[in-house]
C-alpha positions as CSV (number, residue, x, y, z in Angstrom):
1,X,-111.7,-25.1,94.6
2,X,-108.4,-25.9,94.0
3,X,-105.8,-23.8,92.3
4,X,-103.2,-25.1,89.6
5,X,-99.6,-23.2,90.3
6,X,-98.0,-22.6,87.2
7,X,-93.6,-23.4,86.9
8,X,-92.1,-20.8,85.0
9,X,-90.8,-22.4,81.6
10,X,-87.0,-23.0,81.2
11,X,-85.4,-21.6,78.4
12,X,-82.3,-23.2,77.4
13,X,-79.3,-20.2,77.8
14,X,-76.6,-22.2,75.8
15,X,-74.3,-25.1,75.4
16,X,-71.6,-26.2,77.9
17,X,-68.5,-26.7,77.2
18,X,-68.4,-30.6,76.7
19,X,-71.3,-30.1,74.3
20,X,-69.3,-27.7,72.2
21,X,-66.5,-29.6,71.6
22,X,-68.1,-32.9,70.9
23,X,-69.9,-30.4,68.1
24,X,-66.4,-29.3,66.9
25,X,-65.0,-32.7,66.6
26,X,-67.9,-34.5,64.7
27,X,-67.3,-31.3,62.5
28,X,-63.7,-31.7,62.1
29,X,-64.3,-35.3,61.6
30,X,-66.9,-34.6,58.8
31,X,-64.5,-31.8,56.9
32,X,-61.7,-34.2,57.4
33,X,-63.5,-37.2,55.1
34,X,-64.6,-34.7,52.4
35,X,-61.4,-33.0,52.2
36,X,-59.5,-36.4,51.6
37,X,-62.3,-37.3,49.2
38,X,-61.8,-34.2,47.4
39,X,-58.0,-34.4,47.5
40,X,-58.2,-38.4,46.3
41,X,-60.7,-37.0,43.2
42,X,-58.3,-34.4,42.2
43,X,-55.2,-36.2,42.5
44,X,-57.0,-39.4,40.7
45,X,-57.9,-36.7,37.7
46,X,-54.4,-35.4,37.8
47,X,-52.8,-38.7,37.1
48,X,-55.9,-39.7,34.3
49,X,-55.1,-36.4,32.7
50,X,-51.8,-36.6,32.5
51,X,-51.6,-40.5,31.3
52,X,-54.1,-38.8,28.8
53,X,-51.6,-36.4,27.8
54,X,-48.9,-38.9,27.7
55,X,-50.9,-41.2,25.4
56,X,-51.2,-38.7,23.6
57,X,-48.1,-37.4,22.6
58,X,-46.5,-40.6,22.3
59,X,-48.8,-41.6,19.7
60,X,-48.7,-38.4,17.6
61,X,-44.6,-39.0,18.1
62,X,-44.6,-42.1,16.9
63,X,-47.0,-41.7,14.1
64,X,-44.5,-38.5,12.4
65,X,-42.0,-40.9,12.3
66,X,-43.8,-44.2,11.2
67,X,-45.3,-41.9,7.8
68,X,-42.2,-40.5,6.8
69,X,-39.6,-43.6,7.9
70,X,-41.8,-46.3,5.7
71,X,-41.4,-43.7,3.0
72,X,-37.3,-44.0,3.2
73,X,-35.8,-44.9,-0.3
74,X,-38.8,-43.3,-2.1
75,X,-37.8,-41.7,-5.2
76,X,-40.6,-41.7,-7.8
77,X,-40.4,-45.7,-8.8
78,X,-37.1,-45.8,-8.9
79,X,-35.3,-46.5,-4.8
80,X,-32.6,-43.9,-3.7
81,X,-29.8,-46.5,-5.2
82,X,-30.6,-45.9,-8.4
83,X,-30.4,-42.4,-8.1
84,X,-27.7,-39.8,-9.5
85,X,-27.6,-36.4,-7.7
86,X,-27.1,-33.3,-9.8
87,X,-26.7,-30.9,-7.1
88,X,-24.0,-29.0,-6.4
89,X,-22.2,-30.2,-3.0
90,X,-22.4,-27.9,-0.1
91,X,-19.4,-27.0,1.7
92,X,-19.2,-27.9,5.0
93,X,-21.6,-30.4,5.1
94,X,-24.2,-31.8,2.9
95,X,-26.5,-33.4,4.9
96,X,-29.9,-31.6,3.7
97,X,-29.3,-32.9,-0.3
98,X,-27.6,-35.7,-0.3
99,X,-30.1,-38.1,-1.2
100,X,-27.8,-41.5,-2.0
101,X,-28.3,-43.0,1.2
102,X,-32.4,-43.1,2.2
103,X,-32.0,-44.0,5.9
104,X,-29.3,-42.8,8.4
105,X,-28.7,-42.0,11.9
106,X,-26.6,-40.5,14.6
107,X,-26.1,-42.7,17.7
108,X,-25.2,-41.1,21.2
109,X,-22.0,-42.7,22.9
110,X,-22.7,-44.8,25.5
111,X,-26.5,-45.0,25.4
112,X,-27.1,-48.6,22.9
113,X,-28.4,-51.7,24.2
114,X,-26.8,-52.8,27.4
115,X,-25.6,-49.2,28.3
116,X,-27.0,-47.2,31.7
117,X,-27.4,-43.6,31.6
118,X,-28.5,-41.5,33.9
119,X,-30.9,-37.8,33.5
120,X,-27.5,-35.9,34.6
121,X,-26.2,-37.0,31.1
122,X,-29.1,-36.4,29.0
123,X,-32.4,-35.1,30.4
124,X,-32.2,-32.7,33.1
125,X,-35.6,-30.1,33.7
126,X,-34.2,-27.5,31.3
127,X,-32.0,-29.3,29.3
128,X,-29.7,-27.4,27.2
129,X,-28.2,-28.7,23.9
130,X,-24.8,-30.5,23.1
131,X,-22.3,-28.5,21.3
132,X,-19.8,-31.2,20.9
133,X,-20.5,-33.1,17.9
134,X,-18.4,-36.0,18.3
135,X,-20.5,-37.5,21.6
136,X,-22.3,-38.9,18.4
137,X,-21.2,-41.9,16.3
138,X,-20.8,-41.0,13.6
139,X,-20.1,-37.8,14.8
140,X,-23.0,-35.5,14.5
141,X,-23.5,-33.7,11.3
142,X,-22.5,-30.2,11.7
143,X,-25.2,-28.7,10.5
144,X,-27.5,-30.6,13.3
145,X,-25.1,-28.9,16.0
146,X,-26.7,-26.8,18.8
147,X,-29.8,-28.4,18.1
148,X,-30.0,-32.0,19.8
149,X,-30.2,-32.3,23.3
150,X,-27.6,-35.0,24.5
151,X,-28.1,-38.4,25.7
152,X,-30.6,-39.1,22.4
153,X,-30.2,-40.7,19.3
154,X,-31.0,-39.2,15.6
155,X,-32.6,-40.5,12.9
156,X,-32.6,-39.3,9.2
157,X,-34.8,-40.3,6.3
158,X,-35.0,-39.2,2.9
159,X,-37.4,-39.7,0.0
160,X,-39.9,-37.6,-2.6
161,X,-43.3,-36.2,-2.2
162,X,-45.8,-36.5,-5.1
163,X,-47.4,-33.6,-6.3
164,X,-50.2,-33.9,-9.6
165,X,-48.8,-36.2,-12.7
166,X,-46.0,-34.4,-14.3
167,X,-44.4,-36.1,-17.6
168,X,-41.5,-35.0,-19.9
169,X,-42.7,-34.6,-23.1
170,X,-39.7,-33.7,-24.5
171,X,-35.8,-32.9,-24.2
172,X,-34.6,-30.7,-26.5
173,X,-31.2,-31.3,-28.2
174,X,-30.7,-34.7,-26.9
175,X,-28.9,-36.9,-26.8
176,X,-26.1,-34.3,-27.2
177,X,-23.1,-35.5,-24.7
178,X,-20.8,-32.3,-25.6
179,X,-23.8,-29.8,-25.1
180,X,-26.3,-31.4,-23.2
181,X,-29.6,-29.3,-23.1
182,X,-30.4,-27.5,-19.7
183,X,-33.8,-27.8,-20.1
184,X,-36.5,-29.9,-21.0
185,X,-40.7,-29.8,-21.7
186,X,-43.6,-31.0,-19.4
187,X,-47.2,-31.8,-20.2
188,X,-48.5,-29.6,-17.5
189,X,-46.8,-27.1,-14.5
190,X,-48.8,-29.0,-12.1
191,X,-47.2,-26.2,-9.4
192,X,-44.0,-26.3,-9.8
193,X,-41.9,-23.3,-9.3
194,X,-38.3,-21.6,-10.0
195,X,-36.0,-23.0,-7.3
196,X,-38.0,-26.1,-6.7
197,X,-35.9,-29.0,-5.8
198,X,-37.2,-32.1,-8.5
199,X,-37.2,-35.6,-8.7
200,X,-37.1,-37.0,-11.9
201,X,-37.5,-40.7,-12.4
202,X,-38.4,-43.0,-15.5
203,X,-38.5,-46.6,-13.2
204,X,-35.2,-47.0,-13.6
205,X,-33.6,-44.5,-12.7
206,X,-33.7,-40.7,-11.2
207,X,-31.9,-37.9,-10.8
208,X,-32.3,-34.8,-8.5
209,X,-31.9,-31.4,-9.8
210,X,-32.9,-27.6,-9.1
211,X,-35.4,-25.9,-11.6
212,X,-33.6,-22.7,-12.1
213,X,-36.5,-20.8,-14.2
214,X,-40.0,-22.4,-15.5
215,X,-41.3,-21.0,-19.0
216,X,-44.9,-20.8,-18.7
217,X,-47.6,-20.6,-17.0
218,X,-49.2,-22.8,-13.5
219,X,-51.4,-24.1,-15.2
220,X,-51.0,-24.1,-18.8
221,X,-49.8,-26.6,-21.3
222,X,-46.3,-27.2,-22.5
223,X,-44.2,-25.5,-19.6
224,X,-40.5,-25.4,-20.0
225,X,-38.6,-26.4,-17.0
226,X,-34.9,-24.6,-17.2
227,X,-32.5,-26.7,-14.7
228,X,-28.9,-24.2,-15.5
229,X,-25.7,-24.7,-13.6
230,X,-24.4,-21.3,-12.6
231,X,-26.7,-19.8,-11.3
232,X,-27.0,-18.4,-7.8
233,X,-29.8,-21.0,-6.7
234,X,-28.7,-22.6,-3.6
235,X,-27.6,-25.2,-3.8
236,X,-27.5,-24.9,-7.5
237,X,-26.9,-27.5,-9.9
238,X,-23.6,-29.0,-10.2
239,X,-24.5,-31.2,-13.5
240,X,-27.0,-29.8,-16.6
241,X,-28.6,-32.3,-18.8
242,X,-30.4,-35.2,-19.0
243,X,-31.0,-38.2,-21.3
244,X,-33.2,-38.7,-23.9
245,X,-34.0,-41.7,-22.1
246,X,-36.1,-39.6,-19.3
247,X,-38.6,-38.8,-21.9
248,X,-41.7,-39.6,-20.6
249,X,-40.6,-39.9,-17.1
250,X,-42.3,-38.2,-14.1
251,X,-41.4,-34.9,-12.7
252,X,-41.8,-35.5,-8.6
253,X,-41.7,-32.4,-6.2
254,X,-40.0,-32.8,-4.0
255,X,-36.9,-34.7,-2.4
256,X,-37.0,-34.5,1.0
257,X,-34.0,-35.1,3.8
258,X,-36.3,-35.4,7.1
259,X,-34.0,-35.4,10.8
260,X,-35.9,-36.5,13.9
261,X,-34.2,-35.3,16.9
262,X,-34.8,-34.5,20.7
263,X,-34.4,-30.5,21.2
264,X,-34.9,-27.8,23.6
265,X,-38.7,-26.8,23.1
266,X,-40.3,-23.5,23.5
267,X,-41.0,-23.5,27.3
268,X,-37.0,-25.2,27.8
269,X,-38.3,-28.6,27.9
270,X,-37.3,-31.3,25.9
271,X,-39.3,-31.9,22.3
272,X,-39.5,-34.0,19.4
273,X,-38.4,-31.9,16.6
274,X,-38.4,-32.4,12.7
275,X,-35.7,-30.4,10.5
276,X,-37.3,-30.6,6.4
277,X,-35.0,-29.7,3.4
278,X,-35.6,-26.3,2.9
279,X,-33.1,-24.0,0.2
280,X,-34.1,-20.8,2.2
281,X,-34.0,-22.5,5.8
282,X,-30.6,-22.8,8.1
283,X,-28.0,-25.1,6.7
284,X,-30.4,-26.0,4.2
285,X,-33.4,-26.5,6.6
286,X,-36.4,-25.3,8.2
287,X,-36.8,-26.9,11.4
288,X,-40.0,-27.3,14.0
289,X,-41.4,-28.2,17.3
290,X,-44.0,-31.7,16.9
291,X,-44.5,-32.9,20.2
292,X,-43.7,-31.7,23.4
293,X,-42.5,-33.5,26.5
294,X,-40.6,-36.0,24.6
295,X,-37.4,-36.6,26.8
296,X,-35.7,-39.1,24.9
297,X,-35.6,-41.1,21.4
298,X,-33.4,-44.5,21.0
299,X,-33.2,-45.8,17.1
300,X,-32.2,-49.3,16.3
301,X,-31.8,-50.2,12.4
302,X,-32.5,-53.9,11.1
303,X,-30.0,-55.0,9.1
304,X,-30.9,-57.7,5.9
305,X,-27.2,-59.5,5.7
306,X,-28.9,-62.8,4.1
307,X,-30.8,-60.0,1.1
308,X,-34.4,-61.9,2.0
309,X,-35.8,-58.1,2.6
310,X,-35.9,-59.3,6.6
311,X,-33.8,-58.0,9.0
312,X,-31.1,-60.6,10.5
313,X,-30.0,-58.1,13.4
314,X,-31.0,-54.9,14.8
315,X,-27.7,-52.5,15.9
316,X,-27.2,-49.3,16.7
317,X,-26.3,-46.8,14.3
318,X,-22.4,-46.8,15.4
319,X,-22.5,-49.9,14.5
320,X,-24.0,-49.8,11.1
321,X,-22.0,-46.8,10.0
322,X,-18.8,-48.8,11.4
323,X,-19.7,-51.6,9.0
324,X,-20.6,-49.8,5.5
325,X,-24.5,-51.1,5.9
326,X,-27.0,-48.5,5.5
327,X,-27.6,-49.6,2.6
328,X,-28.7,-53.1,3.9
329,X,-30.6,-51.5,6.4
330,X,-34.6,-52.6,6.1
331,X,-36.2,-51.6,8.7
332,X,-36.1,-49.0,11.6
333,X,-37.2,-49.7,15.2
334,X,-37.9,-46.1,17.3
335,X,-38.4,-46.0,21.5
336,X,-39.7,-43.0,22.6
337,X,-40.0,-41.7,26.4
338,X,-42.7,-39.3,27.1
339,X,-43.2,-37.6,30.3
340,X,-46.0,-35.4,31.8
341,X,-46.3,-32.2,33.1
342,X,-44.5,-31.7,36.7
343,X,-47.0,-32.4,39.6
344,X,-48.9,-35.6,38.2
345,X,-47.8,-38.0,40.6
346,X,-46.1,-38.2,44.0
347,X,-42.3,-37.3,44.3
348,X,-40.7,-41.2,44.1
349,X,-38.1,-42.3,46.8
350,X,-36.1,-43.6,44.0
351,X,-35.4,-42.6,40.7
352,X,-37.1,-44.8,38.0
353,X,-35.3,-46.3,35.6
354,X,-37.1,-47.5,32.0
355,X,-35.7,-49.7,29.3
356,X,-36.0,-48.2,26.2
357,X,-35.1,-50.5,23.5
358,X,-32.5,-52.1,25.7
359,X,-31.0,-49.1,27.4
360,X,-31.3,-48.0,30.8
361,X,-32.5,-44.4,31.0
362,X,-32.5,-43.0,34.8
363,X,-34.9,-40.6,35.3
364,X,-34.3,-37.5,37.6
365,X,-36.5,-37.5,41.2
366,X,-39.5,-35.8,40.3
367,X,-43.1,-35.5,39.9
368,X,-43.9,-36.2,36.1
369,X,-45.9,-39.5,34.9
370,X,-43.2,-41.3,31.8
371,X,-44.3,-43.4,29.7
372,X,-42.3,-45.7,26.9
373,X,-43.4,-46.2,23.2
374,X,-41.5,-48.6,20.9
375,X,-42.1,-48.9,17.0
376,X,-40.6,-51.2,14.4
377,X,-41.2,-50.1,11.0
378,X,-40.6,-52.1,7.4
379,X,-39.0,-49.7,4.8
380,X,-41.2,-50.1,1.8
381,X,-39.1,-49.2,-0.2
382,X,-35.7,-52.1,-0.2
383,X,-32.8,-50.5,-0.8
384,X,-31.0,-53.5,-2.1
């Protein structure tokens, strides 16, 4: 009989040495792939959000100014040439009620078609505002100054907003040339109220004036519409009176001087802004904050020379202003630059440089995604 010897079984202690570090670097190898997978996902959803973003706000920028510029000229159905102001002047500057010319603008020196400026000029991280109103031409209205960041152009529009159908139903007193009545009858209030700047226009012509009391009540019939000289209404009227011709004609609330202009936004960075006519508001004003991230706006303004309603040449506004012809002016074309948020793409070994409506913009070294939007928009509205 035989006997079987039995071998102790060998339990394994541990791992040399070698083994361990093989371990370590298929490991490392592993946590190296999904980290750059990881990083390459979060920096490819960085730059999709922030081209997002960009799309954005260039489009909302562009559409503010496309509603209100087409509008230019727009005073009830009679155009802004046709129209007598009776509104007292303001001194200083006037910029916020004069409605005689419906388009205008403010072009920064050395920034039109052909010129090269770089972000030290203009667009710096924080940008602060230029105080000096003659790097403008025509030199900046006063009234804009402290507002507008430099290195960007202006643009100014003016027209009426419609409220419900309001008609004159009567003028009492008139025609009376030595004592012309300061008031006149409406078929309905339709929501207009003391102080309310009007447009009132019978298709051939219109005139702007301040109601300085309303008899009557929102809604009722027969409201009497009181537009004084006098008074303490800012800005007042400068003329009383109007035609008997106006009988019948519509009662328009509002006219409207609308500014477009590049400021220093809430968090420092620059904005697209719009300043509205407002009688309680700064210089005649009340101004706000539309888009953010909007570093710079160039305006070019087609110019009709041949009176076909098409534009024969597009200039700057230095050179419209130079030559008497806003009032030939049918058609406005806008270039917007839009940047991101800081961190969307890798810092560039060169600063990038974009065209905007035939100016060269140089953008400061950093990490923000820009993006250029460009606009060309008919004045419905001729102005000749």
């Amino acid at each position: 009989m035989s006997s079987i010897s039995s071998q102790p079984y060998k339990r394994q202690n541990g791992l040399s040495l070698i083994e361990l570090m093989i371990a370590m670097v298929l490991g490392l190898i592993l946590l190296a792939g999904t980290l750059s997978i990881f990083l390459s996902t979060r920096q490819g959803y960085g730059v999709n959000n922030a081209i997002s973003r960009v799309q954005e706000n260039g489009r909302f920028a562009l559409d503010y100014i496309y509603n209100d510029a087409r509008m230019a000229g727009y005073m009830g159905c009679a155009t802004s040439t046709q129209t007598t102001n009776y509104l007292n002047p303001v001194a200083g500057s006037n910029l916020a009620f004069d409605f005689s010319t419906a388009i205008k603008g403010y072009e920064y020196n050395n920034t039109g078609p052909n010129n090269i400026y770089p972000a030290a000029n203009s667009q710096a991280e924080q940008p602060n505002v230029d105080t000096n109103t003659a790097d403008w031409s025509p030199a900046l209205d006063s009234d804009l100054q402290n507002w507008v960041i430099p290195g960007t152009d202006v643009l100014v529009v003016r027209f009426s907003g419609g409220q419900s159908p309001v008609y004159i139903t009567d003028i009492p007193g008139s025609p009376s040339p030595n004592s012309p009545s300061a008031d006149f009858n409406v078929n309905v209030n339709g929501g207009l109220q003391t102080g309310d700047l009007l447009v009132v226009s019978n298709c051939v012509n219109s005139v702007i004036l301040q109601a300085t009391h309303i008899n009557g009540g929102p809604n009722g019939p027969g409201t009497n519409i009181v537009h004084n000289t006098g008074n303490s209404d800012y800005p007042g009227n400068a003329i009383q009176g109007l035609p008997s011709a106006f009988v019948g004609a519509q009662v328009m609330l509002q006219p409207i001087t609308v500014v477009f202009y590049i400021g220093k936004g809430v968090d420092n960075s620059p904005a697209l802004y719009e300043a509205v006519t407002n009688t309680s508001g700064v210089n005649g004003f009340s101004s706000m904050e539309l888009v953010p991230q909007v570093e710079d706006m160039q305006v070019l303004y087609g110019v009709d020379l041949t009176g076909n309603n098409a534009p024969t040449e597009y200039e700057t506004a230095a050179a419209v202003d130079a030559s008497g012809e806003w009032s030939n002016v049918v058609s406005v074309r806008v270039g917007l630059l839009v940047r991101s948020d800081a961190g969307a793409v890798p810092l560039p070994k060169t600063a990038p440089t974009f065209n905007l409506l035939g100016s060269t913009f140089t953008a400061p070294i950093d990490t923000r995604l820009r993006k250029m939007f460009t606009a060309t928009i008919a004045l419905r509205n001729r102005l000749h």
